[in-house]
N, C-alpha and C positions, 0 to 999 in steps of 0.2 A: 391484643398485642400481636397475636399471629396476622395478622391481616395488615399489621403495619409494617410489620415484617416483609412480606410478601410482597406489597405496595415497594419499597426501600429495594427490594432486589430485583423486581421488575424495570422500576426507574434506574437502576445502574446496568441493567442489562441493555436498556435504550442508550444512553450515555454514551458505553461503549459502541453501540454500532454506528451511533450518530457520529463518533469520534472514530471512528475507521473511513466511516464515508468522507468525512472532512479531508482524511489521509490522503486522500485519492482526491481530492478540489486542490491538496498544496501540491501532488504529483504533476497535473492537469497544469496549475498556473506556472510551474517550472518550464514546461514542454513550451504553453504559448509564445512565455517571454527568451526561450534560448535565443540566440544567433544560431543560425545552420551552420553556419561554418564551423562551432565548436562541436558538432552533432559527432562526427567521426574523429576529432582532434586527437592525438596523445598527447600529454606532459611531454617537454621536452627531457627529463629526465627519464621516463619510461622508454625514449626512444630505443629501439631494439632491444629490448627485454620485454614485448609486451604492455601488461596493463592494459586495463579498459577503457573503452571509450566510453563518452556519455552513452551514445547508443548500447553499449554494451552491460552498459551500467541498466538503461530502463528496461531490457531485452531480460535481464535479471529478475528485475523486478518483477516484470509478468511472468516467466517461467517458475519463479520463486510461487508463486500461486497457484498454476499452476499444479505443482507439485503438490501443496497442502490443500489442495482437491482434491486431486488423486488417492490422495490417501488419507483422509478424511470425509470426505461428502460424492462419494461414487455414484449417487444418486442424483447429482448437480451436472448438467452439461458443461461439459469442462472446456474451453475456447483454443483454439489455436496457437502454437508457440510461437514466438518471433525468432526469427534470426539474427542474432545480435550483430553479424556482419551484413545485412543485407535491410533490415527493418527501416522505415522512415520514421521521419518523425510524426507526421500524421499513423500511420500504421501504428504506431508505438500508443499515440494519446488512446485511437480508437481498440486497441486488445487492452487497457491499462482498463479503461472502461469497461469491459467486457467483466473482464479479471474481478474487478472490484466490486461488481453487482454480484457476481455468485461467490465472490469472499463473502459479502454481506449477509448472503440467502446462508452460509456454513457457519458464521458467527453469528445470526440470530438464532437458530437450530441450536448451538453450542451452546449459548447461557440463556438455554430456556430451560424453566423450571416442568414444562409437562415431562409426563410420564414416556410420550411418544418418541419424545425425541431423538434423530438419528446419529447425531454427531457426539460421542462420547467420548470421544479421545484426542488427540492431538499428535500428528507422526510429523515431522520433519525432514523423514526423508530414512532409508534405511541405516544410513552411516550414524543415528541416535536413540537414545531412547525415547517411547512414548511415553508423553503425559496423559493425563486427563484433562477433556475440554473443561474452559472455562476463563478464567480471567489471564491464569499465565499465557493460557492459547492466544487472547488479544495484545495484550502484551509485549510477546513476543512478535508477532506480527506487524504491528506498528513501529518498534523500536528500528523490528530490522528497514525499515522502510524509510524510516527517519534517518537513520544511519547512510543509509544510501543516497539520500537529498542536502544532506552534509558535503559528500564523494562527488557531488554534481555541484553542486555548486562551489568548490572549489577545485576542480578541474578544469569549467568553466572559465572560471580566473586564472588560473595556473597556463591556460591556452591561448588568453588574449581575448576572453569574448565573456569578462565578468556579466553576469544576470546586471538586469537595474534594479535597483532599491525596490520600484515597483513589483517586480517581482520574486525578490526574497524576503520583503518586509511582510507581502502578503501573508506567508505560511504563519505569522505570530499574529494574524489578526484574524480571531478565531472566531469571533461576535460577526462580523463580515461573512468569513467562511459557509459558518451555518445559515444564515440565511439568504446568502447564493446557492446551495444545498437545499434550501425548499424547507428545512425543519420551523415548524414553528414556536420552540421554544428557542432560547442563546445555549448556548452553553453552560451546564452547571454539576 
């Protein structure tokens, strides 16, 4: 029974990273399929108050990782920040990418069950409390990121340069995902 056990948390430990890395193929097919011209846009109702651009929004994103490297996986080469006034959209795919390999390298560390393992906790950033690594640590980290592909793709719209189906249908066709991803199991 212990070994099926074990077997059962192993398999969800993959799951989740497999389901992170996928996170970062709908981030990816977001970036291919923009219009540049929405890349810097505002809402017109943001106009002069602010608000984010898309760039400003993916520039997040990778800083947002950034951060929970820093302070969780010190041991993990941490990548370069973007400037969210200044970052392309190529610059943007290729630190997205960076980010999300060594998120990956912190959340297989996180819900590993050896004895060694370095990643124990989960910081957000000083303005929160720490958790303990593990499922809420992915969790969290996906939601927030899903949350922000919401923010783009209706900003997108709201600017005149909606995504095509082509590329917001993709993020929900996750049989696809994974095996542009290289995993050879689907999703389960």
């Amino acid at each position: 029974m212990k070994r099926e056990s074990e077997d059962a948390l192993v398999e969800l430990r993959d799951v989740l990273v497999e389901t992170y890395a996928v996170n970062d193929a709908m981030n990816q097919q977001l970036l291919r399929h923009l219009d540049p011209r929405a890349w810097r846009a505002r809402a017109p109702e943001a106009q002069g108050r602010g608000g984010r651009t898309i760039a400003a929004i993916f520039a997040h994103l990778h800083n947002s990782r950034l951060n929970w490297l820093k302070h969780n996986a010190v041991y993990l080469k941490i990548p370069a920040p973007l400037s969210p006034d200044r970052c392309t959209m190529k610059q943007a795919a290729t630190a997205l990418s960076k980010s999300a390999e060594q998120c990956l390298r912190m959340l297989t560390d996180a819900l590993s069950m050896e004895e060694g393992r370095r990643v124990k906790k989960f910081s957000r950033g000083s303005w929160t409390r720490t958790w303990p690594a593990g499922g809420t640590m992915f969790a969290y980290m996906f939601s927030h990121e899903a949350h922000h592909r919401g923010q783009i793709l209706m900003l997108a719209h709201a600017v005149g340069y909606r995504l095509p189906p082509a590329a917001w249908g993709v993020i929900w066709q996750w049989d696809r995902l994974w095996k542009e991803r290289g995993f050879e199991t689907r999703p389960r």
